[in-house]
C-alpha positions as CSV (number, residue, x, y, z in Angstrom):
1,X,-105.6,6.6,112.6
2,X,-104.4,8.7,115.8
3,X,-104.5,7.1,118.8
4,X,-107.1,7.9,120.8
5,X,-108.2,7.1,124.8
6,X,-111.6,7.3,127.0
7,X,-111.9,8.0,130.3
8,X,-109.5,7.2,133.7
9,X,-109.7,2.8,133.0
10,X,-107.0,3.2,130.6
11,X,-105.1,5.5,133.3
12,X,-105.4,2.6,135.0
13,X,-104.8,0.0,133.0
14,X,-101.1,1.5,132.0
15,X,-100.0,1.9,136.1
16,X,-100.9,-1.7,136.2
17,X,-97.8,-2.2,133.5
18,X,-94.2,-1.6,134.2
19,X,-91.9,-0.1,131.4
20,X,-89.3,-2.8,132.1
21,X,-89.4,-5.2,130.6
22,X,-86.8,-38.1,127.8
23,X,-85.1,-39.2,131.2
24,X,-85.4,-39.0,134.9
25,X,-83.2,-39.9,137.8
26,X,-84.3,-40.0,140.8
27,X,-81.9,-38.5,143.4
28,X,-82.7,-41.5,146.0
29,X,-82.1,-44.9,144.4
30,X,-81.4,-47.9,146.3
31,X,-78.1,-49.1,145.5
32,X,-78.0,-51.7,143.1
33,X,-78.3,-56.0,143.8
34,X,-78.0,-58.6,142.5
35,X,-76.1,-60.0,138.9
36,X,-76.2,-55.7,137.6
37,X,-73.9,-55.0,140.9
38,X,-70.8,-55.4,139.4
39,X,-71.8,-52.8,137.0
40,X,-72.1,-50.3,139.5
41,X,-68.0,-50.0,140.6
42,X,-67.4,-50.5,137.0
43,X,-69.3,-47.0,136.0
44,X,-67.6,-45.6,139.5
45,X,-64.4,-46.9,137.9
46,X,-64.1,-45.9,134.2
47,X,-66.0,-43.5,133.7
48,X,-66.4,-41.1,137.3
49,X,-69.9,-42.2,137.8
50,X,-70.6,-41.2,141.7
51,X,-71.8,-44.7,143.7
52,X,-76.0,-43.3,143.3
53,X,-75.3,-42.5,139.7
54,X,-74.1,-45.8,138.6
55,X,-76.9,-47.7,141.0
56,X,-79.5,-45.4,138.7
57,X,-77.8,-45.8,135.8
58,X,-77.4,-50.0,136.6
59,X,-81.0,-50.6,137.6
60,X,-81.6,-50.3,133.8
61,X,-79.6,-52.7,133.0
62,X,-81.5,-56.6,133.8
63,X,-78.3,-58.7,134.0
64,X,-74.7,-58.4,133.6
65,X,-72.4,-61.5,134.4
66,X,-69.1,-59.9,132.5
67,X,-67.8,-56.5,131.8
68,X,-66.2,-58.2,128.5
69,X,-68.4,-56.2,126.4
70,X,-68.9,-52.5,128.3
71,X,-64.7,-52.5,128.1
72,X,-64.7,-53.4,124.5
73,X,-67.8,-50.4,123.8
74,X,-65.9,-47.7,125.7
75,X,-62.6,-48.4,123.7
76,X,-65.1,-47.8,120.9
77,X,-66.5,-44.7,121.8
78,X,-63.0,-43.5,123.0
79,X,-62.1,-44.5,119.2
80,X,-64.6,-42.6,118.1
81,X,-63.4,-39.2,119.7
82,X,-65.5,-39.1,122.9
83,X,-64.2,-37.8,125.7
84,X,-65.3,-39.3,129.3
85,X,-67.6,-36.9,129.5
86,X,-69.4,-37.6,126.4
87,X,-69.3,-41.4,127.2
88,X,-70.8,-40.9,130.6
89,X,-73.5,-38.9,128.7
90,X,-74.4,-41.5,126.6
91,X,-74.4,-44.6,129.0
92,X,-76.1,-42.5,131.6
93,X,-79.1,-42.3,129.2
94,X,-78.5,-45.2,127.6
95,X,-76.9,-48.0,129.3
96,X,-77.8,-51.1,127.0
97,X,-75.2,-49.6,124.7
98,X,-73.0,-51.3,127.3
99,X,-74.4,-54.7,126.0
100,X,-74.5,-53.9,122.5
101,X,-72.1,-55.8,119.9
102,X,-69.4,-53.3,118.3
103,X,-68.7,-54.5,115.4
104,X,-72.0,-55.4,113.8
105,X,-74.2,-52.9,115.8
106,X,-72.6,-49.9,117.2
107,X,-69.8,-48.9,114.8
108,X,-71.9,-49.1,111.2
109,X,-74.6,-47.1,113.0
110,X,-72.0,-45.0,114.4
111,X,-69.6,-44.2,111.4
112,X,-73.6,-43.5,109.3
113,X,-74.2,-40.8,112.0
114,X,-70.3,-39.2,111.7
115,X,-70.2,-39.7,107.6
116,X,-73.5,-37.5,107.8
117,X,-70.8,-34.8,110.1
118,X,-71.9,-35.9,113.7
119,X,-69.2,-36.1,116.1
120,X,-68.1,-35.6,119.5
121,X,-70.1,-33.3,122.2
122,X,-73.6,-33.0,119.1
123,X,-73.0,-37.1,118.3
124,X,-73.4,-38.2,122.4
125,X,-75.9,-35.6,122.6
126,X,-78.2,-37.1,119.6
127,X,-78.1,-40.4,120.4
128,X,-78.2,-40.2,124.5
129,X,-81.5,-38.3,123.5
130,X,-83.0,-41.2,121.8
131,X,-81.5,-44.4,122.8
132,X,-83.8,-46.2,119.9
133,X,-81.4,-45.0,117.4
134,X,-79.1,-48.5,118.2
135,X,-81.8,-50.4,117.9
136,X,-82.9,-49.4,114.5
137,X,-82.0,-50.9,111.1
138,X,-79.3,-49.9,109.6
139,X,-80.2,-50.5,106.3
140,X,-83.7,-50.6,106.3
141,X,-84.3,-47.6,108.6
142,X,-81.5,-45.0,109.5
143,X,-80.0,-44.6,106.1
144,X,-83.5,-44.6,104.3
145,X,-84.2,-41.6,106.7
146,X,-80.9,-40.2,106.4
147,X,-81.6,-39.8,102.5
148,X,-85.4,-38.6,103.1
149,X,-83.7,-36.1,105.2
150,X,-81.4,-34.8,102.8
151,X,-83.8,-34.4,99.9
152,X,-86.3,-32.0,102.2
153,X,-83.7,-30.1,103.7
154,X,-81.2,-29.9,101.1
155,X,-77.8,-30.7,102.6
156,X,-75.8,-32.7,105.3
157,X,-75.6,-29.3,107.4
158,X,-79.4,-28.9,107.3
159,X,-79.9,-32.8,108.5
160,X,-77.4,-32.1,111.1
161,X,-79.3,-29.3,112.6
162,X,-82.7,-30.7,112.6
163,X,-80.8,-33.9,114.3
164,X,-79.6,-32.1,116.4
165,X,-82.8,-30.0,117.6
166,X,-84.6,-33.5,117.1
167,X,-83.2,-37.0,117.3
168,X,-86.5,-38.5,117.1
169,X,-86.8,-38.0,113.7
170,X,-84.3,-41.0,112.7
171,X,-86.8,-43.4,114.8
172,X,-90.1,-42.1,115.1
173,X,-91.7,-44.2,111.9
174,X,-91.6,-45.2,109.1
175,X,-89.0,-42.3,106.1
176,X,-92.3,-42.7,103.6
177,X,-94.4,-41.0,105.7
178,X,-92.1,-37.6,105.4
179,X,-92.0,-38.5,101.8
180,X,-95.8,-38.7,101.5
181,X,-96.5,-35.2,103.2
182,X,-93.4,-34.0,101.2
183,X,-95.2,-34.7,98.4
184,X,-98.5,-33.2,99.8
185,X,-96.4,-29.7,100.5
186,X,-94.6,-29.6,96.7
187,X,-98.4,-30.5,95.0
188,X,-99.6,-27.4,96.6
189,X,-97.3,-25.4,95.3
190,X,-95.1,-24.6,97.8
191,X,-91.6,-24.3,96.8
192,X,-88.8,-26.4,98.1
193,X,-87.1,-23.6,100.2
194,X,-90.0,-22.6,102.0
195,X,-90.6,-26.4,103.0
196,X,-86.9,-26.5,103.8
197,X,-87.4,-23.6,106.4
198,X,-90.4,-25.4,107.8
199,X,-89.1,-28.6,108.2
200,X,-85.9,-26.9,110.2
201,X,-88.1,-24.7,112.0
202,X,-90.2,-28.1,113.2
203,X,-89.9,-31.1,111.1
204,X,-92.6,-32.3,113.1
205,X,-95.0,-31.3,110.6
206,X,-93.7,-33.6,108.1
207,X,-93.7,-36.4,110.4
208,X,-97.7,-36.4,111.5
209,X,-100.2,-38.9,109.8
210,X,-100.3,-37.9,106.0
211,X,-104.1,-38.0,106.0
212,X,-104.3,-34.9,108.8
213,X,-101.7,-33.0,106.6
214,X,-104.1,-33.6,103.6
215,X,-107.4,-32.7,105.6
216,X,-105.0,-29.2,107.0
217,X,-103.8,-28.2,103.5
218,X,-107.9,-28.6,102.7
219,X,-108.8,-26.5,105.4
220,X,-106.6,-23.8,104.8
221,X,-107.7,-23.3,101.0
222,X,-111.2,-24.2,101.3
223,X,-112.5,-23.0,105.0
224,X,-110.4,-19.7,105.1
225,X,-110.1,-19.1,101.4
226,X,-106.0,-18.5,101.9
227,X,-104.1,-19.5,98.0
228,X,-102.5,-21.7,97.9
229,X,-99.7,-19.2,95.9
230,X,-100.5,-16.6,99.0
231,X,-97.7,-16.0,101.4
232,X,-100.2,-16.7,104.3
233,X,-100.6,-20.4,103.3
234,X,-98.1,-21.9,104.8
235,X,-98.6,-19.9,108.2
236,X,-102.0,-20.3,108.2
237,X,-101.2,-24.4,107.6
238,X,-98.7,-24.4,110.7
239,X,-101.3,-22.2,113.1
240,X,-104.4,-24.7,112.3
241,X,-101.9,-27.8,112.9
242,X,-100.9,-26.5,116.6
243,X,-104.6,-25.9,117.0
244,X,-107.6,-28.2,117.5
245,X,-111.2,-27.4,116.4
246,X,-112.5,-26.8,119.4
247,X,-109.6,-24.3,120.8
248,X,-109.7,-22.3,117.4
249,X,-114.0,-22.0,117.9
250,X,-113.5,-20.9,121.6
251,X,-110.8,-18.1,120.3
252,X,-113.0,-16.7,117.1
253,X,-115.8,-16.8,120.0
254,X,-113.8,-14.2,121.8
255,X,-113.5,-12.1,118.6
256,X,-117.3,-12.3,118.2
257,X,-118.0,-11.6,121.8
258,X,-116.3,-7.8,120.7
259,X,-118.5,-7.3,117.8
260,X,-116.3,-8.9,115.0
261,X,-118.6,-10.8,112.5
262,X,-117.6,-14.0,110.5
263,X,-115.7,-12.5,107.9
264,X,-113.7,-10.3,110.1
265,X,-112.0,-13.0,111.6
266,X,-111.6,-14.7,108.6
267,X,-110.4,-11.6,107.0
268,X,-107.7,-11.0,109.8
269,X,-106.7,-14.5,109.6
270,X,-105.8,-14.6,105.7
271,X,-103.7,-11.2,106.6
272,X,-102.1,-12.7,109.6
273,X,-103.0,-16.0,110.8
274,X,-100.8,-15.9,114.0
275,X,-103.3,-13.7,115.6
276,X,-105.4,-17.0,116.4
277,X,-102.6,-18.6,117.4
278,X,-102.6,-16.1,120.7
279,X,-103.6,-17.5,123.7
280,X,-107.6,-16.6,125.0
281,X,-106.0,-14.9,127.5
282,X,-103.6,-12.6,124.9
283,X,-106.7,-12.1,122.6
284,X,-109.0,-10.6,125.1
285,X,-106.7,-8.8,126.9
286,X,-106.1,-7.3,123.4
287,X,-109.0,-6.4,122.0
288,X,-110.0,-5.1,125.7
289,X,-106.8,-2.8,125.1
290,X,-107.6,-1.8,121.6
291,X,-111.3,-1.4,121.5
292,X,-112.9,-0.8,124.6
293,X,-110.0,1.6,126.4
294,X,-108.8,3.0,123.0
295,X,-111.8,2.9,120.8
296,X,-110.2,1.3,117.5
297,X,-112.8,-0.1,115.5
298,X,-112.7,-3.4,114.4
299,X,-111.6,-2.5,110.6
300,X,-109.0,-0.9,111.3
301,X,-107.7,-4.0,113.3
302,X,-108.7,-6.4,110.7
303,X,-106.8,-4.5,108.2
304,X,-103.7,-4.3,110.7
305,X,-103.4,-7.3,112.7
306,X,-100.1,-7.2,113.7
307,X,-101.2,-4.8,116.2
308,X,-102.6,-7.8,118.1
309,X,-99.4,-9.9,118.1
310,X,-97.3,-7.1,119.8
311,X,-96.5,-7.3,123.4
312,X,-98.8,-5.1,125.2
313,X,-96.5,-4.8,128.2
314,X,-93.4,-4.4,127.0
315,X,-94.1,-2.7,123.6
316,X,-97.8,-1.7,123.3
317,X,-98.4,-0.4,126.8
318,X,-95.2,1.6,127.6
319,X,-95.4,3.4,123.9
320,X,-98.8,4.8,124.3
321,X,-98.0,6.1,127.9
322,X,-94.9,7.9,126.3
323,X,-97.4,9.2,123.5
324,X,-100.4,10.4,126.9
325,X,-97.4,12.2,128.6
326,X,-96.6,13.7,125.8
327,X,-100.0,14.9,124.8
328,X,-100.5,15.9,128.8
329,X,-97.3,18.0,128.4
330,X,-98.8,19.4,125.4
331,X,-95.7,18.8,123.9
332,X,-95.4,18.9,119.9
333,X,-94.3,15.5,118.7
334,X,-94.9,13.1,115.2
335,X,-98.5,12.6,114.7
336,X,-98.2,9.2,113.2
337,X,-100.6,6.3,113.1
338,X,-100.6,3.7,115.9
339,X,-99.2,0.9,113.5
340,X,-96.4,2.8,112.7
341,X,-95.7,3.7,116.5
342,X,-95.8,-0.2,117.4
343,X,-93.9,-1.2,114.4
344,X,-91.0,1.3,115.5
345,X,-87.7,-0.3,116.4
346,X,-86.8,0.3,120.4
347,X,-83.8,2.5,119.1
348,X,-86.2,4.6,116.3
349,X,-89.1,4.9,118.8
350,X,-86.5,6.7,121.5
351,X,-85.4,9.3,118.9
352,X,-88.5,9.9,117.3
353,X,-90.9,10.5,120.6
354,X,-88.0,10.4,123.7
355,X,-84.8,12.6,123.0
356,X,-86.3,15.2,121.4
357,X,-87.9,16.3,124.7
358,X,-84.9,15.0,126.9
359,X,-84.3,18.5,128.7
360,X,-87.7,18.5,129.1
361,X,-88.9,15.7,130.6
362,X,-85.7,14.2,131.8
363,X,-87.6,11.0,134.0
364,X,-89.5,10.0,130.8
365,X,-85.5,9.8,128.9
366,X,-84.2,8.1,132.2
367,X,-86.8,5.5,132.2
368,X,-86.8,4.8,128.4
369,X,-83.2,4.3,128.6
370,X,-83.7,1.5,130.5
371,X,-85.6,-0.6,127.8
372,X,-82.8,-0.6,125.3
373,X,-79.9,-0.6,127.1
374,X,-77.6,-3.4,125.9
């Protein structure tokens, strides 16, 4: 299909786009009193905390009569290859580590989290993030999760990045429960590397109630008729999981509102299922783009719904004016179809619709410079 516009709204719809393109401080706290003062010059002291630093950092703390143990945990973490910095990090967030016992507490969870290949600036960083991490079981907890973790993602590397991206998932429940919907993933067919990319991309699918994974998985098969052996499956399983019923009804309600019947959307949705993962806003500024200013019809969308997921003002907008001036300058230029226009690379569009007509229309090349410079 050529692109095609009707009447002066779309004129002005384009002049209306440009072709460019877990803790908190407060900074007032009251210095500290009481049996926790001591702690303040001690953090001023050793580790460079500034006076309202340590009286935030101390208020968190409900009693300290000696500074036996805080001397004996930063030799530890100094042992363990942290700089100040990196300690300050970690008792900033977490001061209780202060209190903690080394030997049966802190180093065996410690030494877990650097056999695994966490150290230094990525070790303070994971557990400042979630203090609960010294608080769970060793044995009954971290290293159960540890091994859970390995056997989704498939190496030490792989659990190092996802812990890295997100500490919760050594304390948010229980490992079977990532093991359960695990399961749930591999019955349906879907092969271990593709869970592996979804669990790095956000392990927070595997970590929801097994039950609403089950009912999701369902949904996806039975309500929008996706196979489970279709490469839309596991997309269309992550879009309904960030949706809720009533969001996804309000956004096909949009999609109706234009004229697009039942099986449309879910004919667009087993193609792409992104597109109802657009905000409201997105979708009707859309389909008010694409169907009332430039008069596609609805099949041609359904059958190219990528269309919808490109960035009107940065990709969608500033192509078609390039194509109108064009046309006005009754210039010749590739007749192609819109699809392939707005699935152009930046650098392919430029030669194929920009500097052939350079000498001719030298502001449209100036401008369109601009969008891929480096």
């Amino acid at each position: 299909m050529l692109i095609r516009f009707r009447g002066n709204d779309f004129a002005n719809l384009l002049s209306s786009y440009s072709f460019g393109s877990h803790y908190l401080y407060s900074s007032s706290v009251a210095p500290a009193s009481g049996p926790t003062h001591i702690l303040v010059k001690y953090l001023v002291d050793s580790l460079g905390f500034s006076k309202e630093e340590a009286a935030s950092t101390s208020s968190k703390v409900t009693s300290c009569k000696t500074l036996k143990n805080p001397d004996l945990v930063l030799n530890f973490l100094k042992e363990t290859g942290l700089d100040k910095t990196q300690m300050k990090t970690i008792v900033s967030r977490v001061p209780k580590l202060l209190f903690r016992d080394v030997s049966k507490t802190l180093k065996p969870k410690f030494q877990c989290l650097m056999d695994l290949g966490l150290s230094g600036a990525d070790l303070a960083s994971v557990i400042a993030k979630d203090s609960q991490i010294v608080d769970r079981g060793l044995d009954t907890h971290l290293r159960p999760t540890i091994d859970c973790l390995r056997r989704i993602l498939g190496s030490d590397e792989n659990v190092v990045k996802a812990l890295k991206r997100f500490p919760w998932l050594l304390t948010f429940r229980a490992h079977h429960i990532m093991e359960t919907n695990l399961l749930l993933l591999k019955n349906c067919g879907l092969p271990d590397e593709r869970i592996r990319k979804l669990a790095l991309r956000n392990p927070s699918y595997l970590a929801q109630n097994p039950e609403r994974i089950r009912g999701l998985l369902n949904r996806v098969e039975n309500d929008f008729l996706v196979p489970r052996d279709s490469p839309s499956f596991l997309y269309g399983f992550q879009v309904l999981s960030s949706q809720s019923r009533s969001k996804l009804d309000s956004k096909f309600g949009i999609f109706k509102s234009f004229g697009w019947s039942d099986d449309d959307v879910l004919q667009m949705f087993q193609k792409l299922p992104f597109c109802v993962a657009l905000s409201e806003a997105r979708i009707q500024k859309a389909l008010n783009l694409f169907m009332k200013e430039c008069g596609f019809e609805i099949a041609y969308l359904v059958s190219h719904p990528a269309i919808l997921c490109f960035s009107l003002g940065k990709r969608v907008v500033p192509r078609m004016q390039v194509l109108k001036i064009l046309d006005e300058k009754k210039v010749e230029r590739r007749r192609l179809d819109l699809y392939y226009v707005l699935s152009l690379t930046e650098a392919k569009f430029i030669d194929y619709f920009v500097l052939p007509y350079k000498d001719q229309l030298p502001d449209l090349y100036e401008q369109l410079k601009k969008i891929v410079a480096p």
